[in-house]
N, C-alpha and C positions, 0 to 999 in steps of 0.2 A: 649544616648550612650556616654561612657566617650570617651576621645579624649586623644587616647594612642601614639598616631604619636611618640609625643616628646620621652618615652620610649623607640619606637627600634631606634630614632636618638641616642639617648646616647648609645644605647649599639651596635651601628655601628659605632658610635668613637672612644666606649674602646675597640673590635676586632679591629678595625685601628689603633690602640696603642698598642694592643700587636701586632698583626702582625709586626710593624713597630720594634719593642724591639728585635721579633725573628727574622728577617734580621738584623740588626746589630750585635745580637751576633750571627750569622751565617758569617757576614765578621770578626768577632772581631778572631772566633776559626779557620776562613783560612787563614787570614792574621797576626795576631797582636799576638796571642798564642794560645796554646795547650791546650784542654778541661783536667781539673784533675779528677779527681774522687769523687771531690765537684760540681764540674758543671754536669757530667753525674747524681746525686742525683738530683740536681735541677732541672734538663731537666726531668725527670722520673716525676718529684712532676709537671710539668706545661703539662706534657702527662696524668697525671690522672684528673688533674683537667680542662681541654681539653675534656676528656670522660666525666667526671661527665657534665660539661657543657651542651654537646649535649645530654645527656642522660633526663636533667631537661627540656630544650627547645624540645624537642623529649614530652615530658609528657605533657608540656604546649596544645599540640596538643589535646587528648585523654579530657581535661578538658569540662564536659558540663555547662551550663547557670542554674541556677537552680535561679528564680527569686525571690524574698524574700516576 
C-alpha cells in the first residue's frame, strides 16, 4: 500500500494558505480599500476554481482499484 499521508498534509497546507490569503483580502476590502472591478474578476476566477476543485476531489471518491 503506498503511504499517501504526506499528499493530503500538503494539500491541507495549501487550503490553509489559501484560506489564510482569503481572510486578509477579506480585512484588506473592509478596512484598507474598495474591491474594483478587477478584484470582483479575480474573486469569480478563485470561485470557479474553488468548484472545479471540489468537483475533482468529489471524482477522486467514485475512483475503483483496478490491480495491474
Amino acid at each position: 500500500m503506498a503511504n499517501i499521508t504526506h499528499q493530503y498534509a500538503k494539500a491541507a497546507t495549501n487550503l490553509a494558505n489559501i484560506e489564510q490569503i482569503l481572510g486578509d483580502l477579506a480585512v484588506t476590502f473592509a478596512e484598507v480599500q474598495q474591491r474594483s472591478t478587477v478584484d470582483d474578476s479575480m474573486i469569480d476566477a478563485l470561485v470557479a476554481s474553488a468548484g472545479a476543485l471540489s468537483e475533482a476531489a468529489t471524482a477522486i471518491k467514485s475512483i475503483n482499484y483496478e490491480a495491474p
